[in-house]
MIMARKE-10833 format. One record per residue: x, y negated, z negated of N, C-alpha, C, CB in turn; residue number from 0. Coordinates in steps of 0.001 Angstrom, whole numbers. Each point is the difference from the previous one (the first is absolute). Glycine has a CB too. Example, Ala and Ser with C-alpha at 12.3 -4.5 7.8 and 13.67 -1.06 7.14 Angstrom:
BEGIN
REC      n_px      n_py      n_pz     ca_px     ca_py     ca_pz      c_px      c_py      c_pz     cb_px     cb_py     cb_pz     n
REC     13190      5690     -7800      -890     -1190         0       900     -1200         0     -1892      1173     -1246     0
REC      1542     -2223      1966       820     -1190       -60      -770     -1090      -730      1184       628      2145     1
END
This chain:
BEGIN
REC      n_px      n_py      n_pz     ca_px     ca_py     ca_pz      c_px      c_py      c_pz     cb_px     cb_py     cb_pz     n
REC     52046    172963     37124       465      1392        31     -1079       907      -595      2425      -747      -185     0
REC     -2605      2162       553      -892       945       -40       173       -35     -1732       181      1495      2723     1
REC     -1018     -1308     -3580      -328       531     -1423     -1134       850       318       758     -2009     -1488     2
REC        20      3449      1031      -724      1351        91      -746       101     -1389      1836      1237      1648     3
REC     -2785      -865     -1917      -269        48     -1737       422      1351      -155     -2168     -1602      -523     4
REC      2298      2237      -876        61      1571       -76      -992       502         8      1533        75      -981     5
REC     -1372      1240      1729     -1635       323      -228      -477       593      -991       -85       151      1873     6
REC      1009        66     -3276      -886       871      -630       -37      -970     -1392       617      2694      1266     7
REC     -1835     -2767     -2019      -177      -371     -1026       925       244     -1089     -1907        79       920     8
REC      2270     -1170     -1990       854       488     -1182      -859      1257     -1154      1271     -2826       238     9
REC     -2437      3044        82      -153      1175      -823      -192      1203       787      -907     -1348     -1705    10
REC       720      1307      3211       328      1355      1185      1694      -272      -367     -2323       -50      2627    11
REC      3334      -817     -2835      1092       454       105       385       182     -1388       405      -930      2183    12
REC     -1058      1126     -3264       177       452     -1075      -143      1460      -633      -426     -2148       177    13
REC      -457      2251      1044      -317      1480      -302       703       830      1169     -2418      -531     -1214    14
REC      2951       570      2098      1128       -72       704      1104       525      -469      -863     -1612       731    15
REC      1552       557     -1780       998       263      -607       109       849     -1207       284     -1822      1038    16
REC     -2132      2159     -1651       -36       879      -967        13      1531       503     -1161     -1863     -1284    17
REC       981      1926      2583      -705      1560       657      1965       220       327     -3640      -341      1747    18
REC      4455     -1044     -1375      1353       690       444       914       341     -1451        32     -1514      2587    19
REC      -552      1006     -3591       583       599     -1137      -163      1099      -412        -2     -1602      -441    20
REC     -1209      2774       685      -381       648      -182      1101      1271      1133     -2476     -1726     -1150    21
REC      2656      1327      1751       429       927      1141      2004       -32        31     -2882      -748      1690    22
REC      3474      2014     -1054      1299        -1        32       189       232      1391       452       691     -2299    23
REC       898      -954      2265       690       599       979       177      1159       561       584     -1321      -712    24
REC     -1460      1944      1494       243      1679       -28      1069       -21      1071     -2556      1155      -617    25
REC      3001     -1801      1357       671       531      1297      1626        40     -1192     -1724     -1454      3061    26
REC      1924      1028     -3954      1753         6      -942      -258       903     -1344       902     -2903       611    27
REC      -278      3435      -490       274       290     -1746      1109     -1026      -925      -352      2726       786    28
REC       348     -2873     -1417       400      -444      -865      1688      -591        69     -2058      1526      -898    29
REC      2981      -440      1302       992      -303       355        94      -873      1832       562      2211     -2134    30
REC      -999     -1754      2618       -39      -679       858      -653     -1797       288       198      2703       260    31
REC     -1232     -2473      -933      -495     -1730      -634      1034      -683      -675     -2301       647      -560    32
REC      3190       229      -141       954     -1011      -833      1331      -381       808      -847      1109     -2290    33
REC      1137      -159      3258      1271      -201      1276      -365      -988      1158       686      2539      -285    34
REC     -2142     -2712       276      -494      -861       854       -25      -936      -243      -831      1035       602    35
REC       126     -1832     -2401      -164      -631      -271      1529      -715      -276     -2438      1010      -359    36
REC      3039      -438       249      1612      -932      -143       804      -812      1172       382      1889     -1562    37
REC      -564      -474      3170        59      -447       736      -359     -1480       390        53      2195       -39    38
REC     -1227     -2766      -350      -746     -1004       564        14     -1295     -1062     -1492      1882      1386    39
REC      2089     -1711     -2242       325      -879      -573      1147     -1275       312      -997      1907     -1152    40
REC       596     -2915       879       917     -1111       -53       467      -552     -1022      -844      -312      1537    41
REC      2196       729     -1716       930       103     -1130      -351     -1671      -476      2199      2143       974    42
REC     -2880     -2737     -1794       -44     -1662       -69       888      -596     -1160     -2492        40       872    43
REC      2999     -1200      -969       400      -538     -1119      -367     -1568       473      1964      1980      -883    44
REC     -2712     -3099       -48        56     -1060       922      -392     -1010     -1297      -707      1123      2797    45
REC      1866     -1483     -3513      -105      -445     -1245      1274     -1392       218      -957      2804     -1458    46
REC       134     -3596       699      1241     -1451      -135      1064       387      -801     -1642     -1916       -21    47
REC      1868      2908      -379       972      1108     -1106       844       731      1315     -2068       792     -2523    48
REC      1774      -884      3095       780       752      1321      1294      -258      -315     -1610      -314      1920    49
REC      2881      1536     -1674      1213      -698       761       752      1154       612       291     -2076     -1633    50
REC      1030      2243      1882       484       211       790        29      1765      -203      1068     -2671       268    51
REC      -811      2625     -1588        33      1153      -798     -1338       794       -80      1766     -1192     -1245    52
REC     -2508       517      1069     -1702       833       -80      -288       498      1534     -1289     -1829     -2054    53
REC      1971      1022      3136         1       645      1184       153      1157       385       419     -1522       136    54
REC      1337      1403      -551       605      1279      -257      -492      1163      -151      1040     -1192      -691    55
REC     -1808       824      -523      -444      1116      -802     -1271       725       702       911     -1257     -2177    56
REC     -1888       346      2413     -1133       752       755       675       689      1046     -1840     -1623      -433    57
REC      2491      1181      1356       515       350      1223       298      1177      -448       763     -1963      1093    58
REC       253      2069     -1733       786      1114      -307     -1079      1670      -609      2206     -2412      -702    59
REC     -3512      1827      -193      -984        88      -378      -882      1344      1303       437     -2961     -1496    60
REC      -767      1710      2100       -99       490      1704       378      1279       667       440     -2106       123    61
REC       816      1816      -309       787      1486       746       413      1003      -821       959     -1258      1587    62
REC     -1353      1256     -2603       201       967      -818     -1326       978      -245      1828     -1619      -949    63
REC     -2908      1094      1494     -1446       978      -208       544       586      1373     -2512     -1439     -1429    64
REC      3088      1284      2155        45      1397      1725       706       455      -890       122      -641      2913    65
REC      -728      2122     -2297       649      1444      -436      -415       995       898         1      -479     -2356    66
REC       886       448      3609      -449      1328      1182      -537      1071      -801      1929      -318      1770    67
REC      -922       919     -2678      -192       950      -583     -1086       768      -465      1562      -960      -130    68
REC     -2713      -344      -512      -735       440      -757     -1399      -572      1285      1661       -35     -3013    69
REC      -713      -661      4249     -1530      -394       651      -790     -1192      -358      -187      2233        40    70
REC       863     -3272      -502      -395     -1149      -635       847     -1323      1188      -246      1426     -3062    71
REC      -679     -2196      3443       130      -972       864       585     -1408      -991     -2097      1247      1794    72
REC      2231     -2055     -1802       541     -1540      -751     -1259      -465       503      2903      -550        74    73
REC     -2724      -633      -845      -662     -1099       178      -413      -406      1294      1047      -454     -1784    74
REC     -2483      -250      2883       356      -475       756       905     -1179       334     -1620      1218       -91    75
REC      1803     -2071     -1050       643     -1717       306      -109      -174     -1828     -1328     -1372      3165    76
REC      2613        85     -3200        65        72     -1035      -301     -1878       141      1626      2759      -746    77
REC     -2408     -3367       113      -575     -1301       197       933     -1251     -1196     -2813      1483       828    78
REC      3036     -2362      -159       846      -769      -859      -374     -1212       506      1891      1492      -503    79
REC     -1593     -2689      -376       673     -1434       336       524      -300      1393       681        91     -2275    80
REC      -870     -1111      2656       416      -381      1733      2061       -31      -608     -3105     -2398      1471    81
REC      3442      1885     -2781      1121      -738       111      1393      2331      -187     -1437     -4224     -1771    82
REC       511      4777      1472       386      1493      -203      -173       727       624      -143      -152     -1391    83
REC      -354      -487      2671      -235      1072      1522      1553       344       669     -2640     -1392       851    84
REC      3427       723      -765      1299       361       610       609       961     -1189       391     -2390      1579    85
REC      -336      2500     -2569       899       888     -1198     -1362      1186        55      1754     -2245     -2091    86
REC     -2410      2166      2233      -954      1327        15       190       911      1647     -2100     -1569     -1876    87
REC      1953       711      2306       470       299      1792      1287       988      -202      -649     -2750      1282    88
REC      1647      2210     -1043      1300       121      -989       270      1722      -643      -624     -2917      -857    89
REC      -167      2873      -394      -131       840     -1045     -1054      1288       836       355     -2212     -2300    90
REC     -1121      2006      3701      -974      1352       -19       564      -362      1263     -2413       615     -1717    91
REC      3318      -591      2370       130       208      1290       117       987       985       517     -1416      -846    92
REC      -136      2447      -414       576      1282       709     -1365      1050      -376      3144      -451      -391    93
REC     -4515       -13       464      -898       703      -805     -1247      -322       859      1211      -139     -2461    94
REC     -1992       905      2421     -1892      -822       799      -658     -1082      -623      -862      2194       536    95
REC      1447     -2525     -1929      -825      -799      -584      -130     -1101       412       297      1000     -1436    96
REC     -1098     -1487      1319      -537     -1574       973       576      -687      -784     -2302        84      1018    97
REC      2409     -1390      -617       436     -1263     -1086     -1480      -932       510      3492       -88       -76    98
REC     -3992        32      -756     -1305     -1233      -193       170      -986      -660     -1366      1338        36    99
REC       543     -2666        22        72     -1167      -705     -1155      -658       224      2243      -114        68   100
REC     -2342      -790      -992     -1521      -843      -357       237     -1574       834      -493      1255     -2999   101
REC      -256     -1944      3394       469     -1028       990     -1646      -988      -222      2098      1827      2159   102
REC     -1642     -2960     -1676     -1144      -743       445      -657      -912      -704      -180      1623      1013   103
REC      1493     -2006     -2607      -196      -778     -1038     -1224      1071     -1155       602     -2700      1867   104
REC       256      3974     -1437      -452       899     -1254       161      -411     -1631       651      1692      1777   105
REC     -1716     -1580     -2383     -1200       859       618     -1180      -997        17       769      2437      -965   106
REC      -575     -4064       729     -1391      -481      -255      -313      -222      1855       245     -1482     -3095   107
REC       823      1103      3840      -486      -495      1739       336      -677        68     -1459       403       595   108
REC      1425     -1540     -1542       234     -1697       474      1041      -384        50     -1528      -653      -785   109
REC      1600       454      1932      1526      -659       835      -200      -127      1579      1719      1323     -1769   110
REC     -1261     -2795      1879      -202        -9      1750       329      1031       732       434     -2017       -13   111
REC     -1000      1782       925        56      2148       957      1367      -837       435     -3084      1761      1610   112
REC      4097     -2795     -1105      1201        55       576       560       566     -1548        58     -2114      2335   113
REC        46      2062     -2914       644       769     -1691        35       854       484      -746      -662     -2010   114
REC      -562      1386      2160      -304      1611      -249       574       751       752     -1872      -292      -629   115
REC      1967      -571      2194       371       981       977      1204      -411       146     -1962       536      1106   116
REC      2859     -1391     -1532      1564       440      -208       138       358      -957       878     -1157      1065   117
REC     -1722      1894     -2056       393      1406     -1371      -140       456       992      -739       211     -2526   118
REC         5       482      2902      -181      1273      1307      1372       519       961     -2534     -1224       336   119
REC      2995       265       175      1110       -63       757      1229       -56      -636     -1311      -902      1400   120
REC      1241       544     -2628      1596        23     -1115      -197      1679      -752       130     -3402     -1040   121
REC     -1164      3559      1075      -236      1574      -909       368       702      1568     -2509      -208     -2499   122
REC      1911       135      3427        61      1551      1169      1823      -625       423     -3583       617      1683   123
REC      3987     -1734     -1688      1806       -12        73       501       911      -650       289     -2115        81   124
REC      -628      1936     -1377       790       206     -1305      -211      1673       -85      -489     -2660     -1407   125
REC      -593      3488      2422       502      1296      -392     -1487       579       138      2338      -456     -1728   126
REC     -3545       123      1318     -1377       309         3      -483       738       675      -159     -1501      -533   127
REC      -483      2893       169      -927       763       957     -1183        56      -310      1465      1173       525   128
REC     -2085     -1695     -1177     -1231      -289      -549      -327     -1670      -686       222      2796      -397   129
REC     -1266     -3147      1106      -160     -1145      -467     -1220      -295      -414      1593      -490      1159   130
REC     -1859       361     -2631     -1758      -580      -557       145     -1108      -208      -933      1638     -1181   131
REC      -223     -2080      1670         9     -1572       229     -1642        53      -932      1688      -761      3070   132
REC     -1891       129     -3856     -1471      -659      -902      -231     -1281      1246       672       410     -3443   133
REC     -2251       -84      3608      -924      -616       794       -71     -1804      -914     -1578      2953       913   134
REC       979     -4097      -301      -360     -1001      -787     -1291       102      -445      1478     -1225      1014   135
REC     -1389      2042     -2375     -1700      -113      -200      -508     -1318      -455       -59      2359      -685   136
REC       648     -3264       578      -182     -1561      -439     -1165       -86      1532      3107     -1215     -1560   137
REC     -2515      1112      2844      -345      -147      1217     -1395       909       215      2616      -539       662   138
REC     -2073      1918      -542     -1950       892      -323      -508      -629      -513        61      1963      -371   139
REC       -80     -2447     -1141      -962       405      -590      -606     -1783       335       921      2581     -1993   140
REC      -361     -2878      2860      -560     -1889       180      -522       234      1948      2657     -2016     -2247   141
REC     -2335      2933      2396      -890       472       887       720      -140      1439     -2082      -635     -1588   142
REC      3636       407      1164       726      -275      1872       514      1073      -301       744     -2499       991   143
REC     -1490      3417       -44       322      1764       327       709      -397      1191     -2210      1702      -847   144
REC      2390     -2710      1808       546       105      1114      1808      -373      -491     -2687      -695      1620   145
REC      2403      -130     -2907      2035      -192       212       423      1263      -973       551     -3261        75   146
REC     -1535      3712      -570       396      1160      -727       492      1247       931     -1690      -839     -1802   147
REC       927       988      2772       276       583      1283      1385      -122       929     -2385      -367      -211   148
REC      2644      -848      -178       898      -641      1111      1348       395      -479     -1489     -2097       659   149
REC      1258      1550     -2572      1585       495      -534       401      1252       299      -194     -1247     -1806   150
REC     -1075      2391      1505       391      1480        76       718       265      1296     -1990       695     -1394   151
REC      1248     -1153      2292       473       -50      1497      1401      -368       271     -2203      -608       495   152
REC      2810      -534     -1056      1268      -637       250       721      1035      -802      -537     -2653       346   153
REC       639      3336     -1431       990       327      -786       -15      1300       723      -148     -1407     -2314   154
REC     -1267      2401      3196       330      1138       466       972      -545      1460     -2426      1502     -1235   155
REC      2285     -2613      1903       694      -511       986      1869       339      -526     -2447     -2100       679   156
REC      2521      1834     -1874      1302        30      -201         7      1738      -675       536     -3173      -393   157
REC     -1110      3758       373       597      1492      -467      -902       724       822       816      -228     -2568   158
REC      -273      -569      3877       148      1047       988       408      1627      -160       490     -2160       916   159
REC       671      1943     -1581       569      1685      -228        47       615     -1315      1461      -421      1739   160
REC     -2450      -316     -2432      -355       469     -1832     -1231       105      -191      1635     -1171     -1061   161
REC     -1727      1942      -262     -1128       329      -264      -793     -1282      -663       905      2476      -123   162
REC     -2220     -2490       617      -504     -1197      -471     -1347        84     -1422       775      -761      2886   163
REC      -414       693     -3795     -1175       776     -1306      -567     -1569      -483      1619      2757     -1329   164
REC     -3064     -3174      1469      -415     -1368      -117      -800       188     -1299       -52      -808      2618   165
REC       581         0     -3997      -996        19     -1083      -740      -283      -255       756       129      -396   166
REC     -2441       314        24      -797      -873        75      -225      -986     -1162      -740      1573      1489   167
REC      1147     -1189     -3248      -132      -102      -561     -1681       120      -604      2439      -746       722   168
REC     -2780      1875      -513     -1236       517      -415      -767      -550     -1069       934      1726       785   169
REC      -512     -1364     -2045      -760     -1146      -810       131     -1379      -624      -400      1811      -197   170
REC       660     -2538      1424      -421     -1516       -29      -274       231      1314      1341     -1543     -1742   171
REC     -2016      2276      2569     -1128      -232      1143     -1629        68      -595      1834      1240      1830   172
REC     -1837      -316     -2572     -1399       224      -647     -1095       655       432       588     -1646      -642   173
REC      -985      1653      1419      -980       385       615       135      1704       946      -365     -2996      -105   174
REC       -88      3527       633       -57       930       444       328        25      1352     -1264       361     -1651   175
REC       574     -1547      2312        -6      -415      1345      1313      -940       420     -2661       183      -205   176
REC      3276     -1237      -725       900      -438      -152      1523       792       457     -1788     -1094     -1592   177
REC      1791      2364       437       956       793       127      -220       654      1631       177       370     -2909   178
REC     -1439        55      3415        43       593      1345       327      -808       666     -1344      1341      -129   179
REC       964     -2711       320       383     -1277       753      1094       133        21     -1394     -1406      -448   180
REC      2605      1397      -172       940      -105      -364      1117       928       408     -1358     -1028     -1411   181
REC       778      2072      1203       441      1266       494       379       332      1475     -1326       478     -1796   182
REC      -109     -1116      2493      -169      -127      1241       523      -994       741     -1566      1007      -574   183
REC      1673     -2076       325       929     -1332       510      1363       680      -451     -1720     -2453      -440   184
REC      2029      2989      -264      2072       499       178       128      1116       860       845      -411     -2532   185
REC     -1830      1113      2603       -74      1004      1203       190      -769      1414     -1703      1561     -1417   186
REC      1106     -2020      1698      -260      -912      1236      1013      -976       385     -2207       198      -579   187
REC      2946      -372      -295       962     -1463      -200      1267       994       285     -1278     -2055     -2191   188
REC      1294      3535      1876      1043      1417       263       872       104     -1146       210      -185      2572   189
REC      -759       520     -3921       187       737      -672       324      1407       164     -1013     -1604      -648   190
REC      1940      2354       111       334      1389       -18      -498       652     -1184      1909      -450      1285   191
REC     -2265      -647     -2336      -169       738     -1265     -1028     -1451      -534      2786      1951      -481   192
REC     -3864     -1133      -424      -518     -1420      -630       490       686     -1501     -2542     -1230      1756   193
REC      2542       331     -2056       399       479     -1863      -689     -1093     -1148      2795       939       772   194
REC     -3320        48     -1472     -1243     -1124     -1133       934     -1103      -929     -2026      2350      -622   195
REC      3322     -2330       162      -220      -541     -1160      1628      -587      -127     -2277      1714     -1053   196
REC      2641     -2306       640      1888      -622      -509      -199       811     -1159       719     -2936       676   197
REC     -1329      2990     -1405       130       434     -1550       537     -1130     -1012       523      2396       901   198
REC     -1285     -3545      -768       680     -1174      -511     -1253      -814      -555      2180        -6      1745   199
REC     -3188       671     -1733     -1391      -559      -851      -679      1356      -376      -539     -2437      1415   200
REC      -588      2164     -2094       -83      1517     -1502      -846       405      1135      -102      -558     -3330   201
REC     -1043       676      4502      -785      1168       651      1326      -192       916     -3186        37      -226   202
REC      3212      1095       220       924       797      1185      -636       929       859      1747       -77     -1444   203
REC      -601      1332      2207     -1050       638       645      -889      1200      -966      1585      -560      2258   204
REC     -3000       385     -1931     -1214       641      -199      -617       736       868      -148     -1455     -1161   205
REC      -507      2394       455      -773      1232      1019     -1171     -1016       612       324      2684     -1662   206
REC      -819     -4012      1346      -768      -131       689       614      -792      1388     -1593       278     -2148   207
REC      2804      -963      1644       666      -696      1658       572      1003      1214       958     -2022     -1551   208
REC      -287      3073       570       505       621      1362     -1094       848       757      2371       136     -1039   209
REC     -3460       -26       393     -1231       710       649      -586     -1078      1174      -690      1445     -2456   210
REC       697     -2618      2079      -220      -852       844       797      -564      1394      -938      -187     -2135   211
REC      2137       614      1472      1182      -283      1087      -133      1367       844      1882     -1601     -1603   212
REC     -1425      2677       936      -374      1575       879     -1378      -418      1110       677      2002     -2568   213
REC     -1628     -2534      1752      -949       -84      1115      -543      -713      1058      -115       819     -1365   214
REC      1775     -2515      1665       425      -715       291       461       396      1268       126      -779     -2079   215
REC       755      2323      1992      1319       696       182     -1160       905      1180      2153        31     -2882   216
REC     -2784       521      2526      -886       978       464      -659     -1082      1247      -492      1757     -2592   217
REC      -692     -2451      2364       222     -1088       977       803      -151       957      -589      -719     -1410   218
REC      1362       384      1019      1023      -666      1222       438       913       672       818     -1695     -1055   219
REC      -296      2951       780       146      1187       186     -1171       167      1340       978       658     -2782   220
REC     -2096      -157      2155      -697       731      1079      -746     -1608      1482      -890      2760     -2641   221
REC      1365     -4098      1926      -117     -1037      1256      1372       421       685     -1460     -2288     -1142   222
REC      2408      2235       985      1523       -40       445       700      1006       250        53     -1532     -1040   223
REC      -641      2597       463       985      1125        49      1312       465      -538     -1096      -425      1451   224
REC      1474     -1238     -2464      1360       298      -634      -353      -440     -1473      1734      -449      2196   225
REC      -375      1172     -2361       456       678     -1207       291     -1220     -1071      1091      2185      1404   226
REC     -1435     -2642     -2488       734      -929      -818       151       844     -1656     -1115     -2463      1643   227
REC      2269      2081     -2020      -167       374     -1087      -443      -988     -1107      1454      1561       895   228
REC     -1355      -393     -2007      -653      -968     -1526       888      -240     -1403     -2318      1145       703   229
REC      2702     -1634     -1170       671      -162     -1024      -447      -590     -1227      1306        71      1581   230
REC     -1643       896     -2747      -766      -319     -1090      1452      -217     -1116     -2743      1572       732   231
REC      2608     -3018      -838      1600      -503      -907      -938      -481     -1152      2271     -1115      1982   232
REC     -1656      1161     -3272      -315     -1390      -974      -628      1071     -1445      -989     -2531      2378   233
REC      1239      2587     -3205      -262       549     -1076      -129      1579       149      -987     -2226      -641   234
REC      1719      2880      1607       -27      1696       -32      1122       441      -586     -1173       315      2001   235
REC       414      -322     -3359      1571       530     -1136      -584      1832      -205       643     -3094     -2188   236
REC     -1358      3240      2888      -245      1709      -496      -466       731      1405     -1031      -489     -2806   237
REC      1358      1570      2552      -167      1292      1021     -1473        64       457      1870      1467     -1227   238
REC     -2554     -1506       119     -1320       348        48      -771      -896       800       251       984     -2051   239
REC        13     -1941      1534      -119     -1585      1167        74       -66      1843      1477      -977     -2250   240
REC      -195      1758      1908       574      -272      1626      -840       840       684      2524      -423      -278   241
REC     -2612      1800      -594     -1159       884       733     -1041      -388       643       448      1110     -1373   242
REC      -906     -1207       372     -1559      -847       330      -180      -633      1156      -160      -522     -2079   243
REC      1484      -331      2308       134      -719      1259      -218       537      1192      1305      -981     -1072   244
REC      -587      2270       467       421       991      1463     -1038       484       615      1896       852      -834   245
REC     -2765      -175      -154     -1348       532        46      -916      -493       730       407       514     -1769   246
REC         1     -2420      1237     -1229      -694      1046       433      -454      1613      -992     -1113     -2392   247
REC      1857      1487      2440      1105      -151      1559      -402       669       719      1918      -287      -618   248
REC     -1692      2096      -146       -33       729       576     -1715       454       816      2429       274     -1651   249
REC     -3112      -770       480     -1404       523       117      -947     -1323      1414       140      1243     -3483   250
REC       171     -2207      3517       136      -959       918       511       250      1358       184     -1095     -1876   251
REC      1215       786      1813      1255       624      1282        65       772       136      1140      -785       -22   252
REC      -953      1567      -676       527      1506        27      1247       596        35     -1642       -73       872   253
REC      2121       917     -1007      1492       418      -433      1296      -194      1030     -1350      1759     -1348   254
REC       442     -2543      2302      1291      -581       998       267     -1031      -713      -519       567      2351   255
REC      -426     -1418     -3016      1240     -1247      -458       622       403     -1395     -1376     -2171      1147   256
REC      1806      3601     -1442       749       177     -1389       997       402       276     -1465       409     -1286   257
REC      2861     -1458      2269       992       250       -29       417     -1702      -198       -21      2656      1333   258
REC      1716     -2612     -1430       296     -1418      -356       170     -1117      1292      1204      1174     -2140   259
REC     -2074      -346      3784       -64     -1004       888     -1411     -1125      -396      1324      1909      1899   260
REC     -2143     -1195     -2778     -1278      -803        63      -638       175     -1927      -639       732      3434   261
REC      1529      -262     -4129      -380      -350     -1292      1369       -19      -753     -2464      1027       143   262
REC      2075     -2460     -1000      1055       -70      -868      -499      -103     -1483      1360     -1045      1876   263
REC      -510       846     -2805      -463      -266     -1684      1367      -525      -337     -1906      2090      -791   264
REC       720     -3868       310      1634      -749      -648      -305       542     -1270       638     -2584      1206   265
REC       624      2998     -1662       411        94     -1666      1602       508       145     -2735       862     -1204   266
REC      2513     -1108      -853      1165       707       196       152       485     -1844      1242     -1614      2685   267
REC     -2570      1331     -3044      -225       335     -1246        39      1909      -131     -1548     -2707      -248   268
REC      1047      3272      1105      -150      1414       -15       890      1093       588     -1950      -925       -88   269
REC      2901       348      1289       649       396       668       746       996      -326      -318     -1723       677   270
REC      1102      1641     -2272       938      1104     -1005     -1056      1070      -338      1749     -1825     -1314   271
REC     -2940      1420       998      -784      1614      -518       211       684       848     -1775      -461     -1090   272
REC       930      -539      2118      -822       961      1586      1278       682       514     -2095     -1932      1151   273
REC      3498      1810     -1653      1060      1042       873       113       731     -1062      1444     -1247      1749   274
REC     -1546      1092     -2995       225       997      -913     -1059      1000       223      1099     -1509     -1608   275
REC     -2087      1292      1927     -1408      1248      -189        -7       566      1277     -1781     -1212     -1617   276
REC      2782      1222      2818       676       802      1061       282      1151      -715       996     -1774      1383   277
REC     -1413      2466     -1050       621      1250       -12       513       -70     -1582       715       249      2830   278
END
């Protein structure tokens, strides 16, 4: 299988990411970055502490940031446990919010793909409109890009009518070229969304992966002509953070992918400020 290298050096993409820190958002002011930025969020909870009640609660959580009134959108999807997809289903039914879930022997990979892909098919039963599935980086990183290919392929075979967001788990790929590799084989395999990180090991997503993925995204884009989105999950406990993200999306893609068809942000650490500093 094709291995693209990246083309830009880790100190051209260092300085990259120093020239996009420097720079804002001029096309939003302030209130509007923060109505957006909520929009596109994915309400997450995904803890062995889970239960029926913490469901509840996010859910409920969820529909309580819409406010026609004030012009404030909810959450895009609120992300849970495969076994809390039907009581979340359930609980946002009467609402836009997506119901998402983590799949595929989340979050390390390892589990026979017949496992994985009846999680796949017991989560989209049970209620699922979003499905992230973590890639086998055991398999990358030993160099069979083709069954790595194959799983992505089978699990988009079965969500036919869902959204398909493929994790790469960014830092345990390492490399620069790795993560584009990577990026690019879930594109190809028909990803809807690539997303860096579970948030279940200490590098999460970083300004230097999603710059790499954006430019993954851009790629494929101007070979193909379509649209994928990006999802920067895994240690975004602050505003300032998520920005940053946005900044490098935007300055890459451009302000078509800053709605919640083609950008998301897992958290759920910030979610209460970012509606409080509305208006």
């Amino acid at each position: 299988m094709y291995q693209p290298e990246y083309p830009c050096s880790e100190e051209e993409l260092m300085h990259r990411i120093e020239a996009s820190a420097s720079h804002v958002m001029m096309n939003y002011d302030e209130q509007s970055l923060y109505r957006l930025m909520l929009s596109v969020i994915d309400l997450t909870t995904l803890e062995g502490t889970d239960t029926p009640y913490r469901i509840e609660s996010i859910c409920n959580q969820a529909l309580a940031f819409a406010d026609r009134n004030r012009n404030i959108a909810p959450p895009a999807a609120v992300c849970v446990y495969v076994p809390f997809v039907a009581q979340a289903k359930k609980l946002l039914q009467d609402s836009p919010i997506k119901v998402a879930t983590v799949v595929c022997a989340f979050p390390s990979g390892q589990a026979p793909v017949e496992l994985k892909l009846a999680e796949v098919k017991y989560a989209i039963e049970a209620g699922a409109d979003e499905i992230d599935m973590v890639i086998s980086r055991g398999k990358f990183l030993s160099g069979s890009l083709q069954e790595v290919f194959d799983e992505i392929a089978a699990v988009r075979e079965i969500c036919a009518n869902v959204t398909l967001k493929v994790i790469l788990e960014t830092g345990e790929l390492g490399s620069a070229s790795n993560i584009y590799r990577a990026s690019l084989l879930s594109m190809k395999a028909g990803a809807d969304f690539i997303k860096s990180s579970t948030g279940k090991i200490t590098e999460s997503a970083t300004p230097r992966s999603v710059m790499i993925m954006a430019d993954a995204i851009k790629h494929w884009e101007e070979r193909t002509q379509k649209m994928v989105g990006l999802k920067p999950a895994g240690g975004l406990s602050d505003i300032r953070s998520a920005l940053f993200f946005m900044q490098i999306i935007d300055e890459i893609l451009g302000n078509k992918w800053l709605n919640n068809r083609f950008l998301r942000l897992g958290t759920s650490r910030f979610a209460n400020i970012l509606a409080q500093k509305i208006n």
